[in-house]
Phi, psi and omega in degrees: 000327193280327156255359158269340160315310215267313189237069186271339136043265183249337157289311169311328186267257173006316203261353185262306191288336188309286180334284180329282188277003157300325191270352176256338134359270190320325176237054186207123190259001161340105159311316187301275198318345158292336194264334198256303198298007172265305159359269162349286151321324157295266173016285166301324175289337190275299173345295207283335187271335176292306209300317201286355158286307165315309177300297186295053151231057149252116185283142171280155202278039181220130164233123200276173182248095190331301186264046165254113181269359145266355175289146185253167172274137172234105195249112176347145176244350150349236358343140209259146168235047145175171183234132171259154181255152199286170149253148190322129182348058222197296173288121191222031165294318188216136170264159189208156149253145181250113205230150207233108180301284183010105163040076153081165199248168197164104176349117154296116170227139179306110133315340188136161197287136173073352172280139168314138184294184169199153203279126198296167193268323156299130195269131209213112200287129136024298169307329186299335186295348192278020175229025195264117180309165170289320171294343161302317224253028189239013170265010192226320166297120189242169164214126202290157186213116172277143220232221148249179157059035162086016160288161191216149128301149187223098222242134158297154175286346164315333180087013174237132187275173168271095171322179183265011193242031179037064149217158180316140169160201208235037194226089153322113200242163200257170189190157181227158191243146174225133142267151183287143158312154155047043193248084175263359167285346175121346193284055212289125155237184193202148179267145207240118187254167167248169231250048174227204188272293184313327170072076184266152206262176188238118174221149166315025200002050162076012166167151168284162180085349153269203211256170180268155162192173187285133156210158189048189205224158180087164175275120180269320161043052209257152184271149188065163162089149160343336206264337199290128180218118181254179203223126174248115153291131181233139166265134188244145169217139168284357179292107182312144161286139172268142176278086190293119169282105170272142176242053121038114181234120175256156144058018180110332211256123173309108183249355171192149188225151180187169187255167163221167189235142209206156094289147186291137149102024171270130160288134144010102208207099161313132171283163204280345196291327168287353190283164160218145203272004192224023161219148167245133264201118127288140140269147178294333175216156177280355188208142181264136184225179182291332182297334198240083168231011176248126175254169211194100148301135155274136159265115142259147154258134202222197178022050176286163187267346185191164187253093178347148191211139173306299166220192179253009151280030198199032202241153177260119210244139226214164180254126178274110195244129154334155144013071194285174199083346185270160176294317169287067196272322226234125166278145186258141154271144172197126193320322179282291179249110166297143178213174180239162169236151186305301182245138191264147172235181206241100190213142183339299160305005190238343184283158174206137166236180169216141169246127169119210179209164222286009184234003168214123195231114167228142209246122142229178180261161179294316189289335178247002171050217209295354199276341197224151162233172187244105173220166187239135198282167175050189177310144182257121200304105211262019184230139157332128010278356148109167175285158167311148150227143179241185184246077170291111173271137156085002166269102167317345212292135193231153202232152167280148145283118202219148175269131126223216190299298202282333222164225169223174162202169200226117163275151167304131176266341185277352188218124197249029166234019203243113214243143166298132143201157193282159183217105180000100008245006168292146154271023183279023181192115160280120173332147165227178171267099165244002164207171186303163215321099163313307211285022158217027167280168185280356182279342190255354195252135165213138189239157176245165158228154176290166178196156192300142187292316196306143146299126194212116187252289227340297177300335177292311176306322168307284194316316195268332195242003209291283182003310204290309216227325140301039210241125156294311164274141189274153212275164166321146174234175164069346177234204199297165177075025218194187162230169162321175172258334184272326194296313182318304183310308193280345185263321176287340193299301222282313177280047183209338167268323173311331182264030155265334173202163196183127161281152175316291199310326175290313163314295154342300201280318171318290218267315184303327166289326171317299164310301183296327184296305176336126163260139174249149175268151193285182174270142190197205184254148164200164150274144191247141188223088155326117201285001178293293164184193190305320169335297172303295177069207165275146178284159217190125163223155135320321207100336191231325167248174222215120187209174178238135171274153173296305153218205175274098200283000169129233174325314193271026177215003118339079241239092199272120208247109172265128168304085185235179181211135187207123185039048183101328172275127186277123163242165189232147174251157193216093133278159192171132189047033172078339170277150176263184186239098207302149170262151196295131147226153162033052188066354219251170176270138181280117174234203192270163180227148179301334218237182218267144162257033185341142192227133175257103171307122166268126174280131205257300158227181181283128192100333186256127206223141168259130181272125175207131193274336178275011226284026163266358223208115206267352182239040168236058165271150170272168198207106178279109180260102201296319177276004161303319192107081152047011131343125159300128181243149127261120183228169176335109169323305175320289190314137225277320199294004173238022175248166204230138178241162185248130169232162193274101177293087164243303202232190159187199191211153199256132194253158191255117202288058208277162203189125195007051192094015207198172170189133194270153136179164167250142208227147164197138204229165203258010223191153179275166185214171163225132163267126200273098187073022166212161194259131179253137173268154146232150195259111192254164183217131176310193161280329176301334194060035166296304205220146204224118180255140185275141177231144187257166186218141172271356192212112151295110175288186183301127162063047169223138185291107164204177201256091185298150170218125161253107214302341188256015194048004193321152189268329172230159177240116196272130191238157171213111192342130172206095198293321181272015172323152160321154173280339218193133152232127194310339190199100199216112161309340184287134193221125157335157154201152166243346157247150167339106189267117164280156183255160187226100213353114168111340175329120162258139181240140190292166185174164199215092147233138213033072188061351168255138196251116172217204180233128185211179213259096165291143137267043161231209220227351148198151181249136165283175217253145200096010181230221168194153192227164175227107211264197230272344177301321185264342179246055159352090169066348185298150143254358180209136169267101177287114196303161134284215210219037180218144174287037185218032170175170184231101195283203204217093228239085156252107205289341135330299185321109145334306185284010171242157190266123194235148185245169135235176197305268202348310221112356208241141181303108189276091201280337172209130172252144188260212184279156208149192188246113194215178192252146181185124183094320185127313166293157190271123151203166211269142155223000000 
């Protein structure tokens, strides 16, 4: 006040020319004469603004003494709108923090001699220095040294300039001060340049705790952004700061208590940790003394988002919305999981009400009244996924009430960075600050609507049964998923009278008979079938990937469904090929896994079942994926290719190889089997390996290798599950497979070459799966086994042996033959 009084003057003249062209702006509707008299006008404020720097490098006759460990810092909470400035190391009056808007304010400070300045890591308003000795404080504390042309030094208290490239050291570089434009709230900053021809401005690089650097070019004198820079004037005193005790009050009742470090004769300033954005505050004293040091905030509370209820027979009851605008908006109660759903319905479970006041919040549901709150047990888990939350009975646990932009959220009173929030489409976990702002993401934001107390299922029992029962034509009866036929007939009498009117308890009663009526499948064998079309088909593997087949193509279409039920809900582990079937995500292809995968069936229509091993997670249905090759996705329940119908798996058929009245193939299944008119073998070999004798078997067991022959040439062989087959067969050359086998030097493979069906050194390079072999180990050098011309032995055509005659195509007698096409025998074979 004392300069401006002192040069008002010259400020009244500034401010009369300001008035002048303002009025003439205002009433000239030119545009050019508007841009020039705003010009204009910039022109006098950079004048006016010089001045006031250049006067105010006259000192005041007091220096206080920095590095005195009992003076404390007293830092204004103003903003300084001018600076007076030190003289070249001589003056040691006045001091400032230099403070940065950019998300909340925070100190510019010396890192060390030759270190980048750097922005402190914690964000802290000006005030936070007033209980800071001066000697802590003396990399954060600057002081201005007028320089030339309206340039400045910019000195630590430390005794280290702001280099002119902004690092510490002991060669001062120069800077200037712009006032920002169009800054008419009182919130005065200013761009701090360095003193060269581009005038590149000085900014915070974007966050605290990293380094300061240059940017742009020009008096840039932008309001906001990084570039914004404000000024606290300090004062040092020996005088103790007092420790103020607040006591935060509603309604008579104390609701929150906290300390504060003050000096007397300080106004009164509730800490920000005690504010709440939806009370406003009185004090027992307006200023703080030695006499006072305990204060009694009063709060009203006002613009709450909803209205407190005492309990919950008198409670005012609400629909609670997710994220609101997302489609899973409206939370359900469920003892285990909170989840939100699409739609709401005006039912117990969906109503909430709060108790209590905006710094202790207990959230309960209508279905559990005053017995339960939405809490999370034990210490609250600060890492992802962060804790459960439930309908906890017998729990006290309570939430802040907090403001942001869209709506409110309720934080941990045991944590304050730790938020309820949803994680798409479930509540099951409270949130922390694990990333840049939680407490205004759409997962922590929520809004309400009032809503009626009585309760009404009609519409839910409609919306879960229409399908069923509101149908002309009647739905599948008898199979999975699906109901009895007398059962139906008696459930629709009964869902026809309810939907004139329904109670919780009928609702209940309804969906449990309903339930219990459903046929499920037991644990077996079964086929899984897509209702999209034929394209799709059955689910089907290789052994190493999961696809949908056209139709049921045999062994590899066999789908082993283990049952399980937890807590009322049926789950399934999807075997196939001896693998379980891993679970769906996102478009990605699903693949197999060693160890159990649970699948929760969506009754989708009757009969009809959606698979999701996830069901919060809306795209992890299996999806026989066209773009895929029919590769399993994940996807959209809705969609036809990811709904599925179940059929009873007992047999299927095996196709059969025929070669002169007979017919072949080798077979192996993850499951035991029994084959019908046709012999199923395992391949036994004397020691010499001359010879391999076939032993037919009545019951294959699981992942055992053997050799079909059907003595009639049938083109297929009907095979039938039989889960309790022998475990074990003693003695089988033949080795299984369920996945792709590659091949490996000495491998024999069955094979017809020129009309004789044998086991031979194949050239190609892998068998498919489902079949069998004799690997190179068992057949210890033979290369090819030859059927006779009776099933009941194999002779062994080791091209050693003398007594057999072997040619090659000349004609000519071979005595040790290499690989090839030769005569033996009378016959053509490959070796």
């Amino acid at each position: 006040m004392n300069f401006i009084k002192k040069y008002k003057n010259i400020f009244y003249f500034y401010f009369f020319v300001y008035l002048c062209a303002h009025q003439i702006t205002k009433n000239n509707n030119n545009k050019i004469i508007y841009l020039i008299n705003f010009n204009y006008m910039r022109k006098i404020t950079s004048l006016l603004m010089c001045s006031l720097f250049a006067v105010g490098a006259s000192a005041q006759d007091w220096t206080p003494n920095v590095s005195s460990s009992t003076a404390t810092m007293q830092v204004t909470t103003a903003r300084a709108t001018s600076v007076t400035a030190a003289t070249a190391a001589t003056d040691n009056d006045h001091w400032y923090i230099l403070t940065q808007k950019r998300n909340g304010e925070s100190a510019a400070y010396d890192a060390g001699d030759g270190q980048t300045l750097k922005r402190q890591s914690t964000t802290h308003t000006a005030s936070y220095f007033n209980t800071k000795k001066a000697a802590e404080n003396t990399n954060y504390l600057v002081r201005f040294i007028t320089t030339d042309n309206g340039a400045y030094n910019i000195q630590f208290a430390n005794g280290r300039y702001v280099t002119s490239n902004l690092t510490s050291g002991s060669t001062p570089g120069k800077y200037k001060f712009y006032a920002i434009n169009g800054n008419s709230t009182g919130d005065f900053g200013w761009n701090l340049s360095s003193d060269g021809a581009d005038y590149k401005n000085i900014v915070d690089n974007n966050g605290a705790g990293n380094t300061l650097a240059f940017w742009g070019s020009g008096e840039v004198k932008n309001i906001g952004g990084n570039n914004d820079w404000f000024i606290y004037p300090v004062t040092f005193s020996e005088e103790a700061p007092l420790t103020i005790t607040y006591n935060v009050v509603i309604d008579g009742k104390m609701v929150a208590t906290g300390t504060s470090t003050q000096f007397s004769g300080t106004p009164a300033a509730l800490p920000d940790n005690l504010q709440n954005a939806y009370c406003t505050y009185t004090f027992s004293n307006a200023t703080v003394d030695a006499e006072h040091t305990t204060i009694i905030a009063t709060a009203t509370v006002s613009n709450l988002p909803f209205q407190f209820s005492e309990k919950a027979e008198t409670a005012q009851w609400y629909k609670l919305q997710l994220r609101p605008g997302y489609k899973n908006s409206y939370l359900c109660a469920d003892i285990e999981q909170m989840r939100g759903y699409e739609k709401f319905y005006n039912t117990a479970e969906y109503k909430w009400a709060f108790v209590g006041n905006p710094y202790a919040v207990k959230v309960i549901n209508k279905l559990t009244g005053d017995e339960a709150v939405l809490a999370y047990e034990g210490n609250i888990q600060v890492n992802r996924p962060g804790s459960t939350i439930k309908l906890m009975q017998e729990s006290s646990m309570t939430w802040i009430l907090d403001k942001n932009n869209n709506g409110f959220t309720l934080r941990a009173t045991e944590n304050p960075a730790c938020y309820l929030h949803n994680r798409e489409p479930n509540i099951a976990t409270c949130s922390v600050s694990e990333w840049g702002g939680v407490a205004t993401d759409g997962g922590s934001t929520f809004k309400v609507e009032a809503v009626d107390t009585e309760d009404n299922y009609n519409t839910q029992l409609i919306d879960e049964f229409s399908g069923w029962f509101d149908v002309e034509t009647e739905p599948a009866f008898d199979v999975y998923f699906s109901l009895p036929r007398e059962t139906y007939t008696a459930l629709r009498n009964k869902y026809t009278h309810l939907k004139e009117t329904c109670t919780s308890e009928e609702y209940d009663h309804f969906a449990e008979e309903f339930h219990e009526f459903l046929k499920y499948p037991e644990t077996g064998y079964y086929f899984l079938k897509s209702v999209a079309g034929s394209q799709y088909g059955y689910i089907s593997s290789d052994g190493v990937k999961i696809y949908g087949n056209a139709a049921k193509t045999g062994v590899n279409t066999v789908v082993y469904l283990e049952k399980k039920i937890h807590e009322g809900y049926v789950f399934y582990t999807i075997k196939i090929q001896d693998k379980y079937v891993n679970r769906a995500t996102n478009s990605a292809i699903v693949s197999m896994s060693d160890t159990p995968i649970y699948y929760y069936p969506e009754i989708q229509k009757p009969g009809v079942v959606a698979l999701t091993a996830n069901p919060d997670d809306a795209f992890s249905y299996l999806h026989s994926g066209a773009g895929q090759g029919y590769a399993l996705v994940g996807w959209e329940a809705k969609a036809p290719a990811s709904q599925w119908t179940v059929e009873d798996a007992t047999s299927f058929d095996v196709a059969l190889h025929a070669v002169d009245g007979k017919s072949y193939a080798t077979f192996c299944a993850p499951f035991g089997v029994t084959v019908a008119e046709t012999k199923a073998n395992t391949l036994g070999m004397n020691e010499s390996k001359t010879r391999v004798i076939l032993n037919e078997i009545a019951e294959v067991p699981a992942n055992t290798g053997v050799l079909l022959v059907n003595e009639n040439g049938a083109a297929t062989a009907t095979v039938t599950i039989k889960a309790d087959a022998a475990a074990t067969v003693a003695e089988n050359a033949l080795v299984g497979t369920l996945a792709a086998h590659t091949k490996e030097a000495g491998d024999l493979f069955l094979g017809n070459s020129e009309g004789v069906v044998g086991f031979y050194n194949w050239a190609g390079t892998s068998l498919a799966p489902n079949r069998a072999y004799i690997p190179a180990a068992t057949a210890a050098g033979v290369r090819a086994l030859l059927f006779d011309s009776t099933t009941t032995g194999v002779n062994a055509a080791t091209l050693e042996n003398a007594s057999q005659k072997v040619f090659d195509l000349q004609g000519r007698r071979v005595q040790k033959a290499q690989k090839g096409l030769y005569i033996v025998n009378g016959k053509k074979v490959v070796l």
